[in-house]
N, C-alpha and C positions, 0 to 999 in steps of 0.2 A: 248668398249667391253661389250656385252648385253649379259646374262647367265640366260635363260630360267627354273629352275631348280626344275624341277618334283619329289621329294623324294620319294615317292609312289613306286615309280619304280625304288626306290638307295637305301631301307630301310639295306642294308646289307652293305653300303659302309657308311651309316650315323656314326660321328663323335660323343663318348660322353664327358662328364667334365672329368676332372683330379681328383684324391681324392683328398677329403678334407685335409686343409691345415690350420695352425693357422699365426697368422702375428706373424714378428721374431722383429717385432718394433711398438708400440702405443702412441703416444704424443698429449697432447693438442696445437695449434700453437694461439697464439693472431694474428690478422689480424686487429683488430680495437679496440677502447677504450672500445666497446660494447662486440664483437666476437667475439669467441675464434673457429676454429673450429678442428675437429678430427682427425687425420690422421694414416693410418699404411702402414707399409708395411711386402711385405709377397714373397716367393720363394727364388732366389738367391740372395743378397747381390752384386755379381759381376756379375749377367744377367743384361740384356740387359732391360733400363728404361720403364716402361710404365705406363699410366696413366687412371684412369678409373674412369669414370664422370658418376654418378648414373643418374637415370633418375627423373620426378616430372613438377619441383623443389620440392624439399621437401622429399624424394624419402629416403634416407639414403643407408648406406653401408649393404648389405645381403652377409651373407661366401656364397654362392655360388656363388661371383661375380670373386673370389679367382681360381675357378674352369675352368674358359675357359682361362686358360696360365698355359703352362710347367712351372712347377716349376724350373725344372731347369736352364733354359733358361731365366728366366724373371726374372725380378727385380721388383714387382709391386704397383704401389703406388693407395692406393684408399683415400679418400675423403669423408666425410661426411659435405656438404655445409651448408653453415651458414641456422641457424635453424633446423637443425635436426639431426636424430640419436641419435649419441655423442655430436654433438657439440653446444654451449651456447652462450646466451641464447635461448632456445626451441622456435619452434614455430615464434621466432622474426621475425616481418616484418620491422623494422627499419633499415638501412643502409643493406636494403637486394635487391638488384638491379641485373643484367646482368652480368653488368663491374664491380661490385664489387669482384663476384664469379671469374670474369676474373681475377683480381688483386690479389688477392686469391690463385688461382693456379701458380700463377709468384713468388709466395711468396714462395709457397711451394717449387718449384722448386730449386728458390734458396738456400732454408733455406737447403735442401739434396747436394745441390753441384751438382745437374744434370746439364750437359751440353744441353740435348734433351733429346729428346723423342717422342715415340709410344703415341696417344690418341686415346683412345676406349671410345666411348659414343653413348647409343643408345635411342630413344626417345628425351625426354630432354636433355639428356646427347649428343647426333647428337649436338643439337643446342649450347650449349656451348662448345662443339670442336668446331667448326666451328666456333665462336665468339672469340672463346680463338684463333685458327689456325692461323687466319686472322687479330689477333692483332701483334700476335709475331710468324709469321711464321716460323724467324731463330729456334725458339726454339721446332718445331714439325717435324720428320722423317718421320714421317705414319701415318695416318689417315685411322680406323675403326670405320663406323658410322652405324649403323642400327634403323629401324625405323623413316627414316626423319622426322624431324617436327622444320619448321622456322619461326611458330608465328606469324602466317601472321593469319590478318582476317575472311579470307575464312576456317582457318584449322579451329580456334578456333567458328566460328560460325558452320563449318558443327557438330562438337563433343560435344558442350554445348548450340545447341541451336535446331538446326532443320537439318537432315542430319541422322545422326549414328540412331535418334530417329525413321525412317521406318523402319530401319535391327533389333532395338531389342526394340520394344515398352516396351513389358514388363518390363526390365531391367531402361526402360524410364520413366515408372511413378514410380518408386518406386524414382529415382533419381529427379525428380520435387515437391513430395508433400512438403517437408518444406516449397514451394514457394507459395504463395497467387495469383488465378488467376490473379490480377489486376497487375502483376508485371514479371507473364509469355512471357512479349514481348523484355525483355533482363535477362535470366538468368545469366550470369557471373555477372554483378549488383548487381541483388537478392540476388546471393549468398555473396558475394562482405561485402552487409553491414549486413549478419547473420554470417558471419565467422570473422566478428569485430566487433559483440556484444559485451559489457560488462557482461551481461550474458552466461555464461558458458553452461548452457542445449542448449541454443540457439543455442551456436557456435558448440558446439558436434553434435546435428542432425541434420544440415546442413553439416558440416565437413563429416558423416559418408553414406550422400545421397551420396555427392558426388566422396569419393573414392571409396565408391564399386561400383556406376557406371563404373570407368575406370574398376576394380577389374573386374565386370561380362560382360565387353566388349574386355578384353585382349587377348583373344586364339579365335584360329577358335574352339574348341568344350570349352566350358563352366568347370571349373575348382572352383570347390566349395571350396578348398583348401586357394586358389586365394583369393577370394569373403570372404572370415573369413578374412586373414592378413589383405586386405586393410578396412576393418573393425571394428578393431580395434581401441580403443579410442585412444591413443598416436599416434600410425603411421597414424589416420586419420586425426585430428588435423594438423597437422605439414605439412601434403601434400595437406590437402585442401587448408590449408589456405596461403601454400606460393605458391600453383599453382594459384591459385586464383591473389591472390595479385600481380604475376608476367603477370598475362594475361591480366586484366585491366589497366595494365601498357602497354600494347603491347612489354610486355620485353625490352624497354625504346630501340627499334632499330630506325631506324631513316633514310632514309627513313623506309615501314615493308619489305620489300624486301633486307633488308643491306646485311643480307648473300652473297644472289644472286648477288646482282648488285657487292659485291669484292670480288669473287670469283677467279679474278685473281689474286690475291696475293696468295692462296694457290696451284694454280695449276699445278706448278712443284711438288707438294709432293704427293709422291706413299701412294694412298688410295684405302678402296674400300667401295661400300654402297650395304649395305645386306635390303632387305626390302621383308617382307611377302605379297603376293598377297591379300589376305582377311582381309588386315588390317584395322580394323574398327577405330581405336583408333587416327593413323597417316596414311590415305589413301597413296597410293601408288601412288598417283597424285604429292605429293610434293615430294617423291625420283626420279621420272621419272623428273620436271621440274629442279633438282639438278643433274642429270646428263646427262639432254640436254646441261645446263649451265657450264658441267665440265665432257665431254665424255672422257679427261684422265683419271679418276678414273673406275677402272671394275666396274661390277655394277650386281648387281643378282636379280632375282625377285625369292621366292620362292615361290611356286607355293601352297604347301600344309599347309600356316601359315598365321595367323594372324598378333600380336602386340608383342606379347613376346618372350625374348630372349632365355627361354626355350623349345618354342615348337621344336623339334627335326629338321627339314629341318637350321630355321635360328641356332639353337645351332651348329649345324655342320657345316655351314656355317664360322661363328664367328668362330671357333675353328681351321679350316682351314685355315684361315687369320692370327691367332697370330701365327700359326705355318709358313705360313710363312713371316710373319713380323719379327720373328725372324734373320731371316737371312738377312736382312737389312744391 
């Protein structure tokens, strides 16, 4: 099922967030000798489970993430993955893998007594549903993914290397100068061994190139807003260095295609993949190749959005999904 979905011309039928809501529960959870990570939960107590995998890696929990599920209806659990937000050690790249974070979330689950559950992940967050789905399928009802992105090759060179660099040059060299010409022919590398300096100055403006790059490539119109958060010295730190870390790894998939190639393991589960037309950040090359691979899951292309789960076409999108994943 293909949904063509032109907002421009549905701006009175667009869907917005829920008010703001505080979590009714916050705990630290140990998960390793090293990691401890953050967990809350927020809405109903006796709603219906669901789970929501931030994006990054490195990415942390934001209260507006609180905002695209009925409170009353949901029961929601969020996540702040090892290395960031809340959870400790900061920034750590040691026992910080894939299948860790998968292992992570089974913890959780068990540690609340959930039987299943709803997973919402977009960006990053897509890729670890999807990792997590396909390890313990019994344990996921629905599947809401937006933003595809399965760390494949081809994603990670067109966005850090040469690709996204013709749609917003500008935004492009401000994200390369830390790099030293002679070194400009693999930046993930470059970056690689400046955001594992022992020196601190080092790893901060390499850290801060490259999360405002995502920051000033996330929306189809430019969000200066945006471009400050990711910005910032902690949030950028944390998301450089574990997106980094995670990418020169090829996110330890194996084949890089693992998603796709077991995709039948999750294909009886009622999902659906939201993906902005203009997305610079995760083209819309890999949600169309995810849902050649898995034409059961509906599938939308918005037409008037980028990368981000805010811009209004995908926010009402997503909002329309939990409302009705609810009734699952």
């Amino acid at each position: 099922k293909i949904q063509e979905d032109n907002e421009m011309e549905k701006d009175l039928t667009l869907k917005d967030v829920f008010p703001p809501i505080d979590p009714y529960n916050g705990f630290m959870l140990d998960v390793s000798s090293l990691h401890s990570i953050h967990v809350e939960e927020s809405g109903n107590p006796n709603g219906k489970p669901a789970l929501f995998l931030h994006g990054g890696p490195g990415g942390g929990i934001e209260p507006i993430y609180r905002q695209y599920f009925d409170p009353e209806k949901w029961r929601l659990i969020l996540i702040d993955q090892r290395g960031c937000g809340k959870s400790l050690p900061f920034a750590e790249l040691e026992e910080n893998t894939t299948w860790e974070l998968v292992e992570d979330i089974e913890k959780v689950r068990e540690y609340l007594g959930i039987k299943n559950w709803v997973v919402f992940g977009g960006s990053w967050g897509s890729t670890l549903s999807l990792a997590y789905a396909e390890t313990y399928p019994d344990r996921v009802i629905g599947l809401i993914l937006r933003g595809i992105f399965m760390l494949r090759k081809k994603e990670l060179q067109w966005f850090y290397q040469e690709g996204a660099s013709e749609i917003y040059p500008d935004a492009f060299e401000h994200y390369v100068k830390p790099i030293l010409e002679e070194d400009r022919d693999d930046f993930l590398h470059a970056f690689y061994k400046r955001l594992t300096s022992k020196d601190r100055m080092t790893r901060l403006e390499a850290a801060k190139a490259w999360s405002i790059w995502e920051g000033a490539t996330s929306k189809l119109y430019a969000d200066s807003n945006l471009v400050e958060r990711f910005g910032k010295d902690k949030f950028a730190e944390a998301f450089a260095r574990i997106e980094c870390h995670y990418f020169v790894n090829g996110g330890w998939f194996n084949p890089e295609d693992q998603l796709l190639r077991d995709i039948n393991k999750i294909r009886h589960i009622p999902a659906v993949i939201i993906q902005g037309r203009y997305d610079v950040v995760c083209p819309a090359t890999s949600a169309w190749e995810l849902h050649k691979a898995w034409p059961e899951a509906d599938f939308h292309i918005v037409q008037d959005a980028g990368h981000s789960m805010s811009e209004p076409g995908i926010r009402s999108k997503l909002i329309e999904a939990t409302e009705k994943f609810a009734t699952l």
